[in-house]
N, C-alpha and C positions, 0 to 999 in steps of 0.2 A: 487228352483234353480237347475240347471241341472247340476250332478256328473261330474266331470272329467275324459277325455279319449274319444275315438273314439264311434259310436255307434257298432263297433263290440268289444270292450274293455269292454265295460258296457254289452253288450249280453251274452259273457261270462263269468264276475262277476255272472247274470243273473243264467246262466248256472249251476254253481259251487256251490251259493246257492242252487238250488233245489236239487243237487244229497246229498247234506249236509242232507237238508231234508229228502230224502228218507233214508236215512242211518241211519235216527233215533232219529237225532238232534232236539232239537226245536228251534223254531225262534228266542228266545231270545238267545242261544246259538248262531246260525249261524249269529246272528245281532254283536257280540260279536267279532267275525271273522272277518266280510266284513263291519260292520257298515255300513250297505243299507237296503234298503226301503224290506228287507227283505216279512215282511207279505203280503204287496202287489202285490210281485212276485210271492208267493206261491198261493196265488190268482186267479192272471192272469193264473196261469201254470193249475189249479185244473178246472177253466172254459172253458180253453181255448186249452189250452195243449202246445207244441211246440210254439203256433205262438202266445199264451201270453207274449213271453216271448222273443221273436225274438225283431231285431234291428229294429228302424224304421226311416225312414227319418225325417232329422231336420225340426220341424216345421217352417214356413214363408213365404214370400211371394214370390214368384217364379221371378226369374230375369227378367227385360224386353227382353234384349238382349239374345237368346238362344245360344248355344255355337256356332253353326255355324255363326251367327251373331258375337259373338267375333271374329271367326278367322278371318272375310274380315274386321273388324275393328283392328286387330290387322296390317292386311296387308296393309292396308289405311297409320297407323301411320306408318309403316317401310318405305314408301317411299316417307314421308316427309312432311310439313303444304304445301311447295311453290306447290308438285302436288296436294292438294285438294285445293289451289287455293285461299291461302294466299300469300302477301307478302312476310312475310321472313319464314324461315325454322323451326323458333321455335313453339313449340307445349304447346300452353296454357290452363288449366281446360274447360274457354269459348269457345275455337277454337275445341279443343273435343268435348265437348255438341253439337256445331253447326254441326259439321261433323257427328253425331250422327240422328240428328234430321234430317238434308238433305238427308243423306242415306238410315238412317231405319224408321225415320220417327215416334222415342220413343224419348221422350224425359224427360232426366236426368237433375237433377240437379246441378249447376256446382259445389256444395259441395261433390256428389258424386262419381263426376268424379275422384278425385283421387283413391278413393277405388279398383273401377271400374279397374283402369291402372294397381295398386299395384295387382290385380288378375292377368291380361294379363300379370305380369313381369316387368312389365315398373318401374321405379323407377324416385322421381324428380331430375332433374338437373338441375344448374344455369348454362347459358349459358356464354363462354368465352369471357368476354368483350375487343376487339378488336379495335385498334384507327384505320379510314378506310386510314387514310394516312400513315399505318405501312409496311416498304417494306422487306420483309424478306429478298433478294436477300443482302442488304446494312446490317440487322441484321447481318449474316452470315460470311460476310466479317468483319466487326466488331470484330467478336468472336473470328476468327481465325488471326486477323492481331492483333489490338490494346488491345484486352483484355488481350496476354501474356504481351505485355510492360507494362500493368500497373499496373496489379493485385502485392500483394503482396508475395515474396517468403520466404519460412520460412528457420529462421537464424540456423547453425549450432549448 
C-alpha cells in the first residue's frame, strides 16, 4: 500500500533516511524514526544514487481527455446543455458522455463522468424546481402588499 503524502513528501522522507544512514545510523535505527521501507531506499540510493530515490509519477492509466481537452470541455459545459444542443439547460452524467464522445470522440463512462466534473470544479446540483405558470411580477406585489397584512406581529 502507498505511504501517505505527496510524492515530493515521500522523496523527502526518502531523503532524510539516507543522510541518517550516512551519519552512521543503521536501518533498524532509522526504521525506528520514519518507520519506512527504510532498507529498500538505501538500496535504491547504493545502485542508483540520487535518482533511486527521486519522486516518481503516480502509477496508471493516463487520462483519456488530455488537459487541453478538459479546457474546451470545461468551456462547452460553461455555456450551457441548450448550446450543445439539448433541450433544456440542464447538464446530465449521459448528456456529458454524449458531448464527450461527439466532440472528442473518447468515450467515457457515464459512471465516470462525475469524477471526471469533480476534477474540472463542477460540483452536482439539483435543479430549482419551478411551476411554469409562476409569475414573479404577481410574487412580488404579493410580498410587498399582502404579506405585511397578514403575517404575524410580535406582542409587546
Amino acid at each position: 500500500m502507498r505511504p501517505c503524502g505527496s510524492p515530493k513528501v515521500l522523496e523527502q522522507r526518502r531523503h532524510r533516511s539516507i543522510a541518517l544512514l550516512k551519519e552512521g545510523y543503521t536501518p533498524v535505527e532509522v526504521a525506528r524514526r520514519d518507520r519506512r521501507s527504510v532498507r529498500r531506499w538505501n538500496a535504491a540510493y547504493r545502485k542508483q544514487g540520487e535518482v533511486g530515490i527521486q519522486a516518481r509519477p503516480t502509477p496508471g492509466r493516463p487520462p483519456a481527455l488530455d488537459a487541453k481537452g478538459k479546457k474546451r470541455l470545461e468551456k462547452i459545459l460553461l455555456k450551457g446543455a441548450k448550446a450543445a444542443g439539448f433541450a433544456t439547460d440542464l447538464w446530465t452524467c449521459p448528456r456529458v458522455a454524449q458531448v464527450i464522445w461527439d466532440r472528442f470522440e473518447v468515450d467515457y463512462h457515464v459512471d465516470h463522468i462525475g469524477r471526471l466534473l469533480h476534477g474540472l470544479g463542477f460540483s452536482p446540483q439539483k435543479p430549482t424546481r419551478r411551476a411554469i405558470e409562476r409569475d414573479e411580477d404577481e410574487i412580488q406585489r404579493w410580498v410587498k402588499e399582502d404579506w405585511p397584512r397578514v403575517k404575524k406581529t410580535l406582542r409587546a
